[in-house]
N, C-alpha and C positions, 0 to 999 in steps of 0.2 A: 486191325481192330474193325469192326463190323460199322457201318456208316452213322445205324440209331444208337451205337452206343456211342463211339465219338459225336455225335450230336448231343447228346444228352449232356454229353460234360460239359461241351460246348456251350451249356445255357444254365450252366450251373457255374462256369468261371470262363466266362468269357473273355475273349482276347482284350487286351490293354488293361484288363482288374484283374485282380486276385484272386474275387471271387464274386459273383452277385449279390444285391442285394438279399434277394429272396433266397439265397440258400444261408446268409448270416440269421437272417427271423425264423426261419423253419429251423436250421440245425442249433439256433439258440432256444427256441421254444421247448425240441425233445430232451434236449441235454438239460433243461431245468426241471423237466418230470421225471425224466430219468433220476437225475440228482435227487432229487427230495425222496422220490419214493423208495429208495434205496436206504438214504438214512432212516428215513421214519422207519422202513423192514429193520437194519439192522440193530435200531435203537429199542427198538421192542423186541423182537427176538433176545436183545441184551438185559432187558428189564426179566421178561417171561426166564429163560435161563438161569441167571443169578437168582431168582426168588424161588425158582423150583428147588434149585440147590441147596441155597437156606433150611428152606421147610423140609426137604428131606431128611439132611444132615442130623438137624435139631431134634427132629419130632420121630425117625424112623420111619423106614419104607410101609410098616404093618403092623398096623396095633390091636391088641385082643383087648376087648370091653365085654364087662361085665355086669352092667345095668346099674353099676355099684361099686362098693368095694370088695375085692378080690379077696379072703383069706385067705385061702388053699391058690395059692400061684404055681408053685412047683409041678403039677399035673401038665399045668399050659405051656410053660416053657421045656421039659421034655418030649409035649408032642409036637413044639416049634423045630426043638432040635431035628429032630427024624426026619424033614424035608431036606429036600436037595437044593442047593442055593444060599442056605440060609447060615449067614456067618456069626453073629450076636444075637444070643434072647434076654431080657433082662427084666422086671419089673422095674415099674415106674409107679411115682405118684406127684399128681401136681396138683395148683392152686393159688390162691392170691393170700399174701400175708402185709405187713403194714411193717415196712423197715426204718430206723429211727439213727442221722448221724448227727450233732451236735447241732441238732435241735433241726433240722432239716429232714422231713418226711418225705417218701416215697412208699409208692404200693405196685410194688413188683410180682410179675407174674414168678413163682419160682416151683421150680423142677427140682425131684429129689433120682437121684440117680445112685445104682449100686454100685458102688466101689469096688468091690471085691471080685467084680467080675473079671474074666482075664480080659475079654473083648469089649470094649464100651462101645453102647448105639451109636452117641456123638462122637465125632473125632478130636477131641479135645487138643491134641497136638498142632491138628493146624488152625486151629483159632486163639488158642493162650496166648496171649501177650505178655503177660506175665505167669510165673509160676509154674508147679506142675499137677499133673494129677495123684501124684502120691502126696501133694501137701493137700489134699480134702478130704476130712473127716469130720466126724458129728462137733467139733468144735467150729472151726472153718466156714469160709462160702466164699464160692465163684460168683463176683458182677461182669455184668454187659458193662462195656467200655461207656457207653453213652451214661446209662445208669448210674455207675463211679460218677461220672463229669459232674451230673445233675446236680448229687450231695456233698460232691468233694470230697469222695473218700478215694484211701489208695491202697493197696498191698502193706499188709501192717495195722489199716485202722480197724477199729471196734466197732461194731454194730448192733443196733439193737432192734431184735424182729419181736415183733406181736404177733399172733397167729388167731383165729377165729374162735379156737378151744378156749382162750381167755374170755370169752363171752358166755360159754356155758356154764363155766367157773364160776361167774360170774352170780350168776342166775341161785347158783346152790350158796352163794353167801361165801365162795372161795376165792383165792386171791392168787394168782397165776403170772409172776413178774418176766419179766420178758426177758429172752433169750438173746446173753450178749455172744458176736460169733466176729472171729477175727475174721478179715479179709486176704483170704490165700492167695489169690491171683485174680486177672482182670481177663475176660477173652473178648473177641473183637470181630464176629461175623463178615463185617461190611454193609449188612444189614440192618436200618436202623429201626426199624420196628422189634427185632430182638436183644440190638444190644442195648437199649435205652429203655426196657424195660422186664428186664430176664436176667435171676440171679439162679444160681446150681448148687444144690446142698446134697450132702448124700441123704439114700433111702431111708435110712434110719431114723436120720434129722426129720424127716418131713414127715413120718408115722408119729412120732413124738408132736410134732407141733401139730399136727390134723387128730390126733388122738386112732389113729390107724390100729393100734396092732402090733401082730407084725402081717397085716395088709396091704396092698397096693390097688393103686389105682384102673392098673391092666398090664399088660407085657406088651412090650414093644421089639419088633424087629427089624436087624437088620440084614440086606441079602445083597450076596455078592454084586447084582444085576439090576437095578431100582427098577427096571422094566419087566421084570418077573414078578412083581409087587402084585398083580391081580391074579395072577396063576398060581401063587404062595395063598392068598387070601382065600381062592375060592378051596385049597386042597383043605385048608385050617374049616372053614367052615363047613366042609363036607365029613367036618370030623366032629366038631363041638355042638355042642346040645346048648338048649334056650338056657340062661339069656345071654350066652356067651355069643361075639360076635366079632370076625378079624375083617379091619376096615384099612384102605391101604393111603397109602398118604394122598394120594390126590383124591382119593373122595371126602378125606378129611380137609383139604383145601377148596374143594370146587369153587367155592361163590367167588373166591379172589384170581383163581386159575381162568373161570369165565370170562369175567369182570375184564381182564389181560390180553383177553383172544377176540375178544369182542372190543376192543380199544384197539386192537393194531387191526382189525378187518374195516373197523370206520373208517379210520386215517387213512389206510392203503385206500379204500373208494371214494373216498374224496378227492385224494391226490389224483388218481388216476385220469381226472376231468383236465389234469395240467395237459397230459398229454395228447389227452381230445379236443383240447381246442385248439392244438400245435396241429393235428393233423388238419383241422378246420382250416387251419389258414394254410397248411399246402396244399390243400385239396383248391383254396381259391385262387392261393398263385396261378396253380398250374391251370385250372380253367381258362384264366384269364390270361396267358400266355397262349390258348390256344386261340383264344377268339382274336387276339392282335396277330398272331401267326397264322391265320386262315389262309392266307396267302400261298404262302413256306410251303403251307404244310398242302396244299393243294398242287402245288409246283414239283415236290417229289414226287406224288402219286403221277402224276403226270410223264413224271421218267423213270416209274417204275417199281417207287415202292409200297409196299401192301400195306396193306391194313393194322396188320396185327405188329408191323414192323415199326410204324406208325405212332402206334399203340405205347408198344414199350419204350419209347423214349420218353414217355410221361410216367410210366410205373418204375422205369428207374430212377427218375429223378425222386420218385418218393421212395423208393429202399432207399437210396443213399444216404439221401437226407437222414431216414430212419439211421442207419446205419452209424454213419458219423456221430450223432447227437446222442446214440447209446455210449457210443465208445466214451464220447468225452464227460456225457452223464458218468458214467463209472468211474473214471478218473478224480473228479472232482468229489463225488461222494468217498471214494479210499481216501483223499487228501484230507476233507474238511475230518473227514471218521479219526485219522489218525492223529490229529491235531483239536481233537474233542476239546481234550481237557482244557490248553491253552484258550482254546475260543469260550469255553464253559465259565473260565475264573473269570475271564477280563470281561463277559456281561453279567454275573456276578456281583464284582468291584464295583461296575458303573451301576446298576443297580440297588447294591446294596441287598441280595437277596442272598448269601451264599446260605445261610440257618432254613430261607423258605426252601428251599431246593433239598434240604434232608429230609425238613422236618416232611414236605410234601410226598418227594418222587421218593423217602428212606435210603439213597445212594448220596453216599461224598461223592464220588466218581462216576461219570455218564457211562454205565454199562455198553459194553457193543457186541453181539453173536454176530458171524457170520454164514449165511445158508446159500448152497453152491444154489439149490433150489430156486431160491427168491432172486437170486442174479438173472438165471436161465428164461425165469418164466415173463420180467419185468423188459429185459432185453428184447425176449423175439416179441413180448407185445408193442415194445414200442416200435421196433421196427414192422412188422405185419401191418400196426395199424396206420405206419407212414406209408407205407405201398398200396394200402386199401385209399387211402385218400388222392392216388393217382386215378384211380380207377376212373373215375367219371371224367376227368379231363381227358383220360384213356379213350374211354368209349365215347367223347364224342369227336376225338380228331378221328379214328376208325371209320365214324359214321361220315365222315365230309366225302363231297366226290369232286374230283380231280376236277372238273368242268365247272361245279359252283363254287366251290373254293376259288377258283383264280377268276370268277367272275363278281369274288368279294369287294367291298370299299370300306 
């Protein structure tokens, strides 16, 4: 082993300890910015994720708008069909209507969706909790889990919806009693922004209660490849004439998809100061080991060793450090990540928040992605930025000369 790097261990776990003081604060400082910045990456990446997925799912990768309501649809969905990619076309039409269960109101956003189609946008299978899609028909309707909760309705109860066309009814001196609809099945996103306020009727139902037609609100697609969504839009658009317009789901979410990326870039640049003030304090370890080791370190040049030889025994002691402190950052963030949930209930419990934590972040469950990316890039910077903070204690045992060093006090 080369003399400066046994030395450098040397002073990072010296004979009769374990370890030094000053390699426990330094590899305890980067292992706690490592730590955090890892969860905060993987906890938003986990938010951003599941709510892409959601809105996808729910809403289709590509929507055709019509300035209006659509009467002639069939035109849009055979020139949907004819691209490559594109697995489900179907009209839709949505809105807000006014739901009534044993005297308990809700005003649910609800989606009328086609039945009859072979392929449906939403994947209705893997969100039912209960029931199927062949039990929804113009009698029927689908609630969001949370939504059921609210009113206490189950699979089996009656419901009664009011629609906005009871207002124009209204107006001509007509009388328009509300439409009672069993409750077919309950579906269950994970997402509480949809299932606490989103019921599914078919198309038909919802041209009937909007006074449609047989209109829709636009067609919706879906495609094999959710990342082909703007290359599917722009072929639709290079096709449809004013006021037709195919818009793809993320630009139909942007302000909340922003909103998402601009909340994990704050937090990642604030965390990141953890790490900077860790390297702050090796940087002043290790000065401050040079200026008490003037001596030493004037004594080796004296039999022979160089500068730059010199040098590295201070820039390794800050890899290492780096080094170390990612490793065990990492560790601890897979530990605490994987044991989310248990740490999530029990300050929960003690708080008494578990309702603010739905109602708030819309997740029962602390979402987690993990991106090889955000490992890679958090790693080598904490370690680089441990090695950079050698430097200067670097450069100035380099600069000492043999003659004034040992004529230090």
């Amino acid at each position: 082993m080369p003399w400066y790097l046994y030395l450098a261990l040397k002073q990072l776990f010296p004979s009769g300890r374990l370890v030094s003081l000053f390699c426990v604060v330094s590899v305890t400082g980067v292992t706690l910015g490592v730590m955090v910045l890892l969860i905060v990456q993987s906890v938003m990446n986990g938010f951003g994720k599941e709510i892409r997925d959601k809105l996808a799912d729910t809403g289709g990768h590509v929507r055709v708008y019509g300035g209006g309501i659509i009467y002639q649809t069939w035109p849009l969905v055979e020139m949907a069909e004819q691209i490559d990619g594109v697995e489900a076309v179907s009209p839709y039409a949505e809105g807000m209507c006014m739901m009534m269960f044993r005297n308990r109101p809700a005003f649910p956003y609800v989606m009328g969706v086609d039945v009859l189609e072979d392929e449906q946008i939403i994947p209705f299978d893997r969100y039912l909790r209960s029931g199927s899609i062949d039990d929804l028909d113009d009698e029927t309707v689908f609630l969001g889990a949370g939504l059921a909760a609210s009113i206490g309705a189950y699979p089996g109860s009656t419901v009664e919806l009011y629609s906005p066309l009871m207002l124009d009814k209204l107006k001509n001196d007509e009388v328009l009693l509300p439409r009672e609809l069993t409750v077919a099945g309950v579906f269950e996103t994970g997402y509480n922004k949809i299932d606490g306020n989103t019921m599914i009727v078919t198309l038909r139902l919802m041209q009937e209660l909007y006074g449609l037609g047989n209109g829709a609100h636009g067609v919706s697609l879906r495609l094999a490849d959710r990342n082909q969504a703007a290359a599917v839009a722009k072929q639709l658009n290079d096709q449809l004439e004013p006021p037709y317009r195919a818009v793809t789901w993320l630009e139909q979410n942007q302000d909340i998809l922003f909103v998402l990326n601009l909340e994990k870039t704050v937090m990642s640049f604030i965390i990141l100061f953890i790490i900077l003030v860790a390297a702050f304090s090796i940087a002043s370890s290790l000065f401050t080991a040079v200026v008490r080791k003037t001596r030493e370190i004037g004594l080796i040049g004296a039999m022979g060793g160089r500068s730059l030889q010199m040098a590295f025994v201070f820039c390794f002691q800050g890899f290492l450090v780096g080094a170390v402190g990612s490793v065990l950052g990492v560790g601890l963030a897979l530990l605490i990540l994987y044991y989310r949930a248990q740490i999530v209930d029990a300050l929960t419990r003690v708080t008494n928040s578990s309702d603010m934590m739905l109602n708030f972040y819309q997740f029962r469950v602390l979402p987690v992605h993990y991106e090889a990316k955000d490992f890679i890039l958090i790693v080598s910077f904490a370690i680089v930025v441990s090695t950079l903070a050698g430097l200067l204690p670097a450069w100035r045992a380099a600069r000492l000369k043999p003659a004034d060093a040992l004529r230090n006090e």
